[in-house]
N, C-alpha and C positions, 0 to 999 in steps of 0.2 A: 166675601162680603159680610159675615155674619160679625168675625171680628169689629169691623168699621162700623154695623150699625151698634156694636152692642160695647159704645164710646160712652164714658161717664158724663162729657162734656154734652148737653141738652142743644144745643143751636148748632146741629151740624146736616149734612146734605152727602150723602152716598152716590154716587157714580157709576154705574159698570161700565165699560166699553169690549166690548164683543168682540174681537180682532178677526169678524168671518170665518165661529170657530165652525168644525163638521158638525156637530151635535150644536145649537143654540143653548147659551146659559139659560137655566130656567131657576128662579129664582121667585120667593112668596111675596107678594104682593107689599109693600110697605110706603109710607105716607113721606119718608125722608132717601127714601132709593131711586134710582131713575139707569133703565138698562138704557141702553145707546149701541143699536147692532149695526158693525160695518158688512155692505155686501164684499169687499174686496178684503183680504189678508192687508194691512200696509205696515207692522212691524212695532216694535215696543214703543220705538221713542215718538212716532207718529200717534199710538193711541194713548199716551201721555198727553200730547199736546191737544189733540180732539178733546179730554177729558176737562183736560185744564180749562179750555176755550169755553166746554160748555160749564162749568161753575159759576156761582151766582155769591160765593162766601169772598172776606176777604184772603180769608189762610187757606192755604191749599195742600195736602201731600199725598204721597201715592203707595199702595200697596199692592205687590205682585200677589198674584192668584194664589201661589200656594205658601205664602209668606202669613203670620198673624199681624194683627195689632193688641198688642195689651190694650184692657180698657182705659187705661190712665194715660193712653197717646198723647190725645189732642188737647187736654186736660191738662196738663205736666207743660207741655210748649208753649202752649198760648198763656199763663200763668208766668212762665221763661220770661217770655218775650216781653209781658207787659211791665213786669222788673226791672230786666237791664239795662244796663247806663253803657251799654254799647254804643257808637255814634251810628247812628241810622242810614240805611234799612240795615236791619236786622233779620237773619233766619235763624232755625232750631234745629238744630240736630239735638238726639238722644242715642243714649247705649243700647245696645242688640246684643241678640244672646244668638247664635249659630246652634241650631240644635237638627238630632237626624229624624228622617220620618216619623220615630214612635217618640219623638219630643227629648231624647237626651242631649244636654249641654254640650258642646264641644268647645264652647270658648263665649264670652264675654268681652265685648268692645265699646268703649267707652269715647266716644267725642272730643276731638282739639277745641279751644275757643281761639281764634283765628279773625283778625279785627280787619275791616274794609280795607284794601288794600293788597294784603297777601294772597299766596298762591298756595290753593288747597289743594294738598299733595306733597310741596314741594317744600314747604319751609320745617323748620327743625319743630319738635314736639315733645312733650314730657313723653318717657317710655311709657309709663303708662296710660298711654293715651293714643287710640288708632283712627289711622284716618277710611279706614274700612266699614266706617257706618253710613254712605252716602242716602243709603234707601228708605232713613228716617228721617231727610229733612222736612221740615216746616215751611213755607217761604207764601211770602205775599205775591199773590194768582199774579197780579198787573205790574209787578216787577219781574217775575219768569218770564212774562208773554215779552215784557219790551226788551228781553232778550235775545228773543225766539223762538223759547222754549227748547227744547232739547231736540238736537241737532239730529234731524230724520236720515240722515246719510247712514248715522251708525247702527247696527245692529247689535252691538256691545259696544264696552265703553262708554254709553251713553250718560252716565252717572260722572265720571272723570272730565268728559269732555264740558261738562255743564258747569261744573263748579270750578273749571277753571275760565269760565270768562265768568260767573259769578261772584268769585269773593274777591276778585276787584273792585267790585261795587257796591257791596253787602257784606257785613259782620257777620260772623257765623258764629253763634253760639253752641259752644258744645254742654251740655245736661247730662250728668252721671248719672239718672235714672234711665235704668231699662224699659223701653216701651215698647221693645220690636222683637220679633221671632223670624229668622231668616232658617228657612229648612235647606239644609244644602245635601245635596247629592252625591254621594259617595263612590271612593273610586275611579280608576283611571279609563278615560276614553280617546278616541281619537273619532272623531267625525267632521262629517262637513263644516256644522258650526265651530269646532274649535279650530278648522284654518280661516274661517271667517274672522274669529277672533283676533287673530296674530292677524291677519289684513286689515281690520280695525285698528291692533296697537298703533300698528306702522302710520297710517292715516293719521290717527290722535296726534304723532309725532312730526309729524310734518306741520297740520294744520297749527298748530303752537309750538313752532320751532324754536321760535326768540324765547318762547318763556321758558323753557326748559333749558335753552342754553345761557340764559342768565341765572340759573340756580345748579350750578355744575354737581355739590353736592345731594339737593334732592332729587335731581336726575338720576342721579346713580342710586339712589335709595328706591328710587320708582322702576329702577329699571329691574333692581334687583328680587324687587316685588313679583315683576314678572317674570322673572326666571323662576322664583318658586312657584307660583300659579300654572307655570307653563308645564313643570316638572310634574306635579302634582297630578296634572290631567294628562299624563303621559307622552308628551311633547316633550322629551329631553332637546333635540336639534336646538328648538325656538329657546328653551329655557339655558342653554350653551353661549350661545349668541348674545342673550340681553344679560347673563354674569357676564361673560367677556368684555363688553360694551362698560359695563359698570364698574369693574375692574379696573378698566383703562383710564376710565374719569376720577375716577377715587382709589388705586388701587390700596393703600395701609387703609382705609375707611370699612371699603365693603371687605376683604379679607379676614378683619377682626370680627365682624360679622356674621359671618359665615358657622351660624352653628347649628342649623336643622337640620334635620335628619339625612337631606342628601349630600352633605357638607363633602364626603370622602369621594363621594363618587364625581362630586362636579368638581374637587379640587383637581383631581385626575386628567378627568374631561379638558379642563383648564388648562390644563399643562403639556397634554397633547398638541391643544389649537394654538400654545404660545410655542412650540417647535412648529408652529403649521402659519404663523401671523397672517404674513402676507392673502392666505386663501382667506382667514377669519376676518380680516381687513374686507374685502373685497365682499364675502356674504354678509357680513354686518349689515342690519339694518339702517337706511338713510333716511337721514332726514333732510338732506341737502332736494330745493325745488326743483 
């Protein structure tokens, strides 16, 4: 919270929502803050929507608990916004810095501009430019809500699944200033939540089947996405499956591709399950209804 009050921009309104934590946030008294404790746990994207519901501003954004805001956030966006010659509505994304707990840089992600209509995710993008800053958007409260806000089904995902019925309808501006600190957590796990996840992807893909099968090549870039994500957090099977997947859609596209760090061992992997198709066929995930 401390980041968000302590925003260059003077007219703005602080939020917490509680998610029925064991220990209650406690938090200093302030004139532009307002706690909002749930009794029951109901999960990210529902205390997103609670939050949103209860704002009284027109611009709205969210920030995870242990995520910063530069002070120059909302200051930087709303300035954006009131600029561009985008066709209306319009939202704001900014660049993000990935850094570890004691604040070291890991990486620098910079915003597509992406015009009404498109599919954010899925459409082609200058390299230097990622579609992995979803957690900085900016967007007008009562164009979020008349969407529904973010889709309470998901427990991940929630961020993908939004902006892809989003900027069909809304211009998304991307801003090369950094205004966001994403602390990520390091190292490989396997728990409950990350098969939760891979249950999520699979959902995301069903629930927008057409759109993803009308953009054959950003499918495979999305998919491919998730194979290193998957990789990364110790889930090789899951990350096997959606290269393979990606492979078969694009295969000269995503093999050229192929140059991080586990590039050897999943070509390997690869080459096994393509003497093995027919089972990779069959475990592949579906998105058929």
């Amino acid at each position: 919270g401390e980041s968000a009050l302590g925003q260059t921009l003077d007219e703005i309104e602080v939020i917490v929502v509680d998610d029925a934590s064991t220990e209650p946030i406690q938090l200093p008294e302030h004139p532009k803050l307002r706690v909002i404790r749930l009794e029951k746990n109901q999960g990210i994207s529902a205390v997103r929507n609670i939050g949103a519901k209860a704002a009284r501003s027109r611009w709205i954004t969210f920030l995870d608990d242990d995520d910063i805001l530069l002070p120059h956030h909302a200051e930087v966006a709303i300035k954006a916004l009131r600029e561009t010659t985008l066709p209306p509505p319009v939202a704001a994304l900014s660049g993000m810095e990935v850094v570890t707990p004691t604040g070291q840089v890991l990486q620098t992600r910079i915003p597509p501009t992406l015009k009404r209509g498109a599919y954010f995710h899925l459409e082609d993008i200058p390299s230097d430019r990622s579609f992995l800053s979803k957690q900085t958007l900016v967007v007008e409260r009562e164009l979020l809500l008349s969407l529904g806000g973010y889709d309470e089904s998901f427990s991940s995902r929630e961020h993908t699944e939004l902006f892809l019925r989003l900027n069909p309808v809304c211009s998304l501006l991307g801003i090369p200033a950094v205004t966001y600190r994403q602390t990520a957590h390091q190292g490989a796990r396997l728990s409950q939540a990350d098969k939760l996840r891979q249950l999520d992807f699979t959902r995301l893909l069903r629930k927008h089947k057409r759109v993803f099968q009308a953009h054959p090549k950003g499918f495979a870039n999305f998919l491919y996405s998730h194979a290193e994500k998957s990789y990364r957090q110790g889930q090789p099977l899951a990350a096997f499956k959606a290269l393979w997947w990606a492979i078969r859609l694009k295969p000269r596209h995503i093999l050229g591709t192929l140059s991080w760090p586990y590039r050897d061992k999943l070509k390997k992997s690869i080459q096994q399950f393509g003497k093995k198709s027919s089972v990779v066929l069959e475990q592949s995930p579906k998105i058929d209804n």
